[in-house]
One Martini backbone bead per residue (centre of mass of N, CA, C, O) as a GRO file, in nm:
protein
  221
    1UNK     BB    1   0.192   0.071  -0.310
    2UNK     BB    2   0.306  -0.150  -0.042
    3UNK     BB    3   0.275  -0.486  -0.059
    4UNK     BB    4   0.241  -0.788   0.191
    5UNK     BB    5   0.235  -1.131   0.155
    6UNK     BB    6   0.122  -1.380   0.369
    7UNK     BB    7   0.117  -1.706   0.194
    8UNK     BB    8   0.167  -2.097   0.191
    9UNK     BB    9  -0.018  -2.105  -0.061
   10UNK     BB   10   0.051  -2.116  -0.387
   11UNK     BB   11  -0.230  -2.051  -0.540
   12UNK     BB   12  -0.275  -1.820  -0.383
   13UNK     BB   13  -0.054  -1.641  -0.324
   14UNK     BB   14  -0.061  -1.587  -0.667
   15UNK     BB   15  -0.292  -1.460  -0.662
   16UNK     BB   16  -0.283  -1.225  -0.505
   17UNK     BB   17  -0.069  -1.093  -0.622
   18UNK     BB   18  -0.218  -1.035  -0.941
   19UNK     BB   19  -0.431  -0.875  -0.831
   20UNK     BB   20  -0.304  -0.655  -0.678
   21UNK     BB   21  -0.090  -0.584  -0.924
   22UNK     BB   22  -0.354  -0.461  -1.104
   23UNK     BB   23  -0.409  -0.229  -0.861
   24UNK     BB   24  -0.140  -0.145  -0.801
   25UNK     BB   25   0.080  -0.263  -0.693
   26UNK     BB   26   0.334  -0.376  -0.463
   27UNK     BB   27   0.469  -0.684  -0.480
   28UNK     BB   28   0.575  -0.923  -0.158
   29UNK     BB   29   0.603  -1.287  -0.094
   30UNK     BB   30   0.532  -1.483   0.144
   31UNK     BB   31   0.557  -1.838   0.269
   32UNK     BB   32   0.627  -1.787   0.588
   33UNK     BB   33   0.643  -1.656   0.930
   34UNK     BB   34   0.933  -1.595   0.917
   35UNK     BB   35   0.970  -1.424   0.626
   36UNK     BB   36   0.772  -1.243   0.668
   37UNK     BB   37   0.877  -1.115   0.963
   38UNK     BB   38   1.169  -0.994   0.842
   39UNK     BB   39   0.972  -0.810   0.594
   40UNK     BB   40   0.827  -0.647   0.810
   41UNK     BB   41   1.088  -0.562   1.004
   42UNK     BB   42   1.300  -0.478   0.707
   43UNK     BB   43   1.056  -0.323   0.570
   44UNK     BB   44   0.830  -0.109   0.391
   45UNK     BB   45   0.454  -0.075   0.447
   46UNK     BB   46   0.128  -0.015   0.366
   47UNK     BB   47   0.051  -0.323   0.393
   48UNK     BB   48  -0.095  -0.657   0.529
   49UNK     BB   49  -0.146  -0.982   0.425
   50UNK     BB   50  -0.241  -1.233   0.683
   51UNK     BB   51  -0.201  -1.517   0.757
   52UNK     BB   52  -0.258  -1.781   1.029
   53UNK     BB   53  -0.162  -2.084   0.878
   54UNK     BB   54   0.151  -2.119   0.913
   55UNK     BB   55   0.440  -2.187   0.911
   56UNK     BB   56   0.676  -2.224   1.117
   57UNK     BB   57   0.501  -1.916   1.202
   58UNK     BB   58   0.235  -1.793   1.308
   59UNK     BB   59   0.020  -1.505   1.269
   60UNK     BB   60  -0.009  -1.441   1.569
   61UNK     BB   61   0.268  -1.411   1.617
   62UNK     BB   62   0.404  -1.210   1.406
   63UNK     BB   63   0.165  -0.994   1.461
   64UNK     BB   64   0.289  -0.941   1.768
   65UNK     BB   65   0.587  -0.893   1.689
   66UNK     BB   66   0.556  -0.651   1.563
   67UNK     BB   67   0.404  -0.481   1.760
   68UNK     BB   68   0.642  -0.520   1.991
   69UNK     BB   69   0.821  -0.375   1.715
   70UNK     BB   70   0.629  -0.087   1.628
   71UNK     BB   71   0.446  -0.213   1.419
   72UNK     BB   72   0.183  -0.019   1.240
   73UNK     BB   73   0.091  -0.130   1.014
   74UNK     BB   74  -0.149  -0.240   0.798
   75UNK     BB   75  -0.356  -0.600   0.908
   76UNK     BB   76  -0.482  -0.837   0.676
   77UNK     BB   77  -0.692  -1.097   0.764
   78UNK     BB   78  -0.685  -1.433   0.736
   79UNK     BB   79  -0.961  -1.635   0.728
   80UNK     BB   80  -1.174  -1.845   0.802
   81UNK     BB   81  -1.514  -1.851   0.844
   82UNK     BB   82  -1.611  -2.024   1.091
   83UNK     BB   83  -1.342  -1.864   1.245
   84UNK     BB   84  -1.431  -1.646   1.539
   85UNK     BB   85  -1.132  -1.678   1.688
   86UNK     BB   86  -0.967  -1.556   1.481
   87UNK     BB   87  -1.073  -1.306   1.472
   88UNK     BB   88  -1.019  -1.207   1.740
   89UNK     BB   89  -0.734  -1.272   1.780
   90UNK     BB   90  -0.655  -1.086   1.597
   91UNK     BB   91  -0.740  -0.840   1.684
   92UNK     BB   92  -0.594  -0.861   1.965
   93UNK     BB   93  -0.309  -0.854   1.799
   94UNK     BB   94  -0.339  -0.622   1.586
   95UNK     BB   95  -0.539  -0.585   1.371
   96UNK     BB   96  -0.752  -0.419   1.154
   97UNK     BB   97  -0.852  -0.645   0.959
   98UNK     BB   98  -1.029  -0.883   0.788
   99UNK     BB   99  -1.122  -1.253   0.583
  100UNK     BB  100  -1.312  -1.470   0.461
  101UNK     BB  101  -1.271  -1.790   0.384
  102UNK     BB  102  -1.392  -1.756   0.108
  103UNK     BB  103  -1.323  -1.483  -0.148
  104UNK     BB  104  -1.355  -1.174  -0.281
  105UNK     BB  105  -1.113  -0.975  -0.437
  106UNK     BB  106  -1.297  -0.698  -0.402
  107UNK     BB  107  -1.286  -0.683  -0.103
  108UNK     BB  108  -0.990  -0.666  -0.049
  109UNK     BB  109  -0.917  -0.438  -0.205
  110UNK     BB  110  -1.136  -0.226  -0.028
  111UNK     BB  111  -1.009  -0.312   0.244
  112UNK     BB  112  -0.701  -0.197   0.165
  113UNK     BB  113  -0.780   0.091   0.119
  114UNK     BB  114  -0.918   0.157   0.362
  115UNK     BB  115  -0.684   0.121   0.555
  116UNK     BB  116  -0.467   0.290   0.415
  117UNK     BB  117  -0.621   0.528   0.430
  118UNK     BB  118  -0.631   0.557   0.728
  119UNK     BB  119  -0.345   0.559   0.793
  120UNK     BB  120  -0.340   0.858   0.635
  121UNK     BB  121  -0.595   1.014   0.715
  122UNK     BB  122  -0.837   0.879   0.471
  123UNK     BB  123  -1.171   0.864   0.423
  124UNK     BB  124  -1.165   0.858   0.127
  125UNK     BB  125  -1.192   0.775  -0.199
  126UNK     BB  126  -1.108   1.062  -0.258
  127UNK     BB  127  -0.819   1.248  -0.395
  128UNK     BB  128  -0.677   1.551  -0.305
  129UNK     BB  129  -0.553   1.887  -0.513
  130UNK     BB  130  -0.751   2.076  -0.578
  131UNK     BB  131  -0.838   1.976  -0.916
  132UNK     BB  132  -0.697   1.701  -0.820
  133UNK     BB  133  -0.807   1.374  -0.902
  134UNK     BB  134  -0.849   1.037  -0.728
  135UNK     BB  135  -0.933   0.717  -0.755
  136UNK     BB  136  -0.911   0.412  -0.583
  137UNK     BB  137  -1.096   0.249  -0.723
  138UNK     BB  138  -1.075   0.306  -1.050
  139UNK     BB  139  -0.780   0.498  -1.136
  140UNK     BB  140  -0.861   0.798  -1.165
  141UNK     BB  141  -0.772   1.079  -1.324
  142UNK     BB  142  -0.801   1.435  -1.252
  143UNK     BB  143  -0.850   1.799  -1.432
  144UNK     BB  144  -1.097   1.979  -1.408
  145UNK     BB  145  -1.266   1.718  -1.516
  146UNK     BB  146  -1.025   1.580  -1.683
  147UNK     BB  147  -0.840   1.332  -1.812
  148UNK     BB  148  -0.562   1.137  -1.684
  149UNK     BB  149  -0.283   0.966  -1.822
  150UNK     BB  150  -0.142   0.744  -1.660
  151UNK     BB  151   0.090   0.554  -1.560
  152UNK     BB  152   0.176   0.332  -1.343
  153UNK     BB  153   0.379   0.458  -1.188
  154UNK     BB  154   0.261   0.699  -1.173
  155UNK     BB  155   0.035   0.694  -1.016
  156UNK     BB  156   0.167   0.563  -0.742
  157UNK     BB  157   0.321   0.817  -0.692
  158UNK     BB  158   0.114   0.969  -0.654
  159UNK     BB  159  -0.077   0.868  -0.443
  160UNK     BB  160   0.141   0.877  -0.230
  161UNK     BB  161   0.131   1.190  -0.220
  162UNK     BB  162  -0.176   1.195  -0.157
  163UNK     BB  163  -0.143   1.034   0.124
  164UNK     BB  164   0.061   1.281   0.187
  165UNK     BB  165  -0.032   1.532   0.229
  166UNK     BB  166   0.233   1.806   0.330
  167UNK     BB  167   0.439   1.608   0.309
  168UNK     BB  168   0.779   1.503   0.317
  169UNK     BB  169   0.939   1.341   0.040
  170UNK     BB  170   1.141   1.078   0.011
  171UNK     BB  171   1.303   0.913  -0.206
  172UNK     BB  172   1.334   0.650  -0.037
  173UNK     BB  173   1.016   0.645   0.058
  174UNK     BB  174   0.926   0.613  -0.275
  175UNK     BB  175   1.092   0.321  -0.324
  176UNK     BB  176   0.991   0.147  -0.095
  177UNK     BB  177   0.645   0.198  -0.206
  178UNK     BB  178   0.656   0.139  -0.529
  179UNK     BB  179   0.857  -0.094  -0.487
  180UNK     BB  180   0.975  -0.409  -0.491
  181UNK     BB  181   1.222  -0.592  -0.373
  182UNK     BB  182   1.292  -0.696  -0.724
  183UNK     BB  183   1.322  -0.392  -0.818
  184UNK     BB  184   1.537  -0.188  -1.003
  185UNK     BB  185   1.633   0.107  -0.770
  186UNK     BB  186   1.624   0.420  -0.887
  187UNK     BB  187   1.624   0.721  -0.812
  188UNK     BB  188   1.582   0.853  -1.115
  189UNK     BB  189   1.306   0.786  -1.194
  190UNK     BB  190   1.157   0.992  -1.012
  191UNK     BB  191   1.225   1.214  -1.152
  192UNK     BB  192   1.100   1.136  -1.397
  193UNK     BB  193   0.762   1.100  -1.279
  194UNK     BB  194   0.778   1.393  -1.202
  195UNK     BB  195   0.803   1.531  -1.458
  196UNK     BB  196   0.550   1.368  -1.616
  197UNK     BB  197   0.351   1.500  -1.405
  198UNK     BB  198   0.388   1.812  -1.472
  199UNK     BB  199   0.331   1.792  -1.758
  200UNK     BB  200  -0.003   1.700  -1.694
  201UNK     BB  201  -0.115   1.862  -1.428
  202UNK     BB  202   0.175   2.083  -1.356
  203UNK     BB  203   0.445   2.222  -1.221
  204UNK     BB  204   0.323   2.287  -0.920
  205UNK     BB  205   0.200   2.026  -0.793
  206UNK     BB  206   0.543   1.934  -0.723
  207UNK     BB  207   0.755   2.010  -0.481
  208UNK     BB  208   1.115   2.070  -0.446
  209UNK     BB  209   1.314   1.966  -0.134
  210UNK     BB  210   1.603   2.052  -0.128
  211UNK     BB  211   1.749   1.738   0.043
  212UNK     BB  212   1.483   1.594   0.062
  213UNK     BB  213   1.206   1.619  -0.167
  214UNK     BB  214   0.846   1.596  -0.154
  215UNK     BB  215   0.545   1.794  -0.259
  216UNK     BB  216   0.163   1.753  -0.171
  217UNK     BB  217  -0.042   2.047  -0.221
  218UNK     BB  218  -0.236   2.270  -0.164
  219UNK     BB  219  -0.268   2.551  -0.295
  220UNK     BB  220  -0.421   2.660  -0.054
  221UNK     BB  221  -0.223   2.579   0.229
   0.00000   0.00000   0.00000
């Protein structure tokens, strides 16, 4: 999952970052409302952590032109403690959740985690697909209640297309959300991570729709 962090202070800045990224995120970092607006509106992200206190372009100005421009992504906006006003105005202008600063790491990762989830229209924090369960909490994978180690990638790979089962994923959208904005994105690396995770999991949990994507359904579905 791809998360952009729009935020001016440096210190924060890079702890969010460190954090997130430790939580198997692929983390964008924006310093200004500027480079936020551009990169919200010309990447692809799957949550969006937005300060309100914004330098060039303020986060509720940002976030109002998001929703302007039919960007639909989930927005947890960072605000002070005791700033009630910031927390409607954030809402008001299309927020999903917020966080009053200071805050604890945990909690930003489960309201983050609970966003994508409800964004891709799941309730539960463990996805599932027949006897394969991932839990976003913990980050572990299991098949048939035994544990299966994947790397980071492979992790990633899977969550993105368990947040999305039934639906046909494109190389292009897999590469889009699974790296950050730095990484060098190779296509072919995909086919690589789909690969070693039929070899774990079974060759038939990732069906190749030839010419469109991948996709990862229930067997009974």
């Amino acid at each position: 999952m791809r998360v952009l962090i729009v935020e001016d202070e440096p210190n924060l800045g890079a702890q969010l970052k460190n954090t997130l990224e430790g939580a198997g995120y692929a983390i964008d970092l924006a310093v200004d409302g500027e480079e936020g607006h551009f990169l919200g509106s010309t990447e692809n992200y799957d949550a969006v952590v937005l300060d309100l206190g914004l330098p060039e372009i303020d986060g509720l100005t940002v976030l109002d032109r998001w929703r302007k421009e039919g960007k639909v992504m989930p927005v947890l906006v960072l605000t002070a403690r005791d700033s009630w006003s910031d927390k409607v105005a954030g809402l008001d202008a299309g927020a999903d959740d917020y966080v009053a600063k200071p805050f604890q790491s945990e909690e930003l990762i489960a309201r983050l985690r609970a966003l994508i989830r409800r964004a891709s229209g799941n309730a539960s924090s463990e996805l599932t697909a027949g006897d394969i369960r991932l839990d976003t909490r913990s980050g572990k994978v299991t098949r048939a209640g035994e544990p299966v180690k994947l790397t980071a990638q492979e992790y990633k790979l899977l969550s993105y297309l368990l947040h999305h089962k039934g639906k046909v994923v494109s190389r292009t959208e897999l590469i889009e959300h699974i790296y950050d904005q730095d990484f060098d994105r190779d296509s072919n690396t995909i086919e690589v991570f789909v690969t070693r995770i039929r070899k774990k999991l079974g060759q038939d949990v990732i069906t190749t729709i030839r010419g469109l994507g991948y996709s990862l359904e229930d067997p009974d579905a």
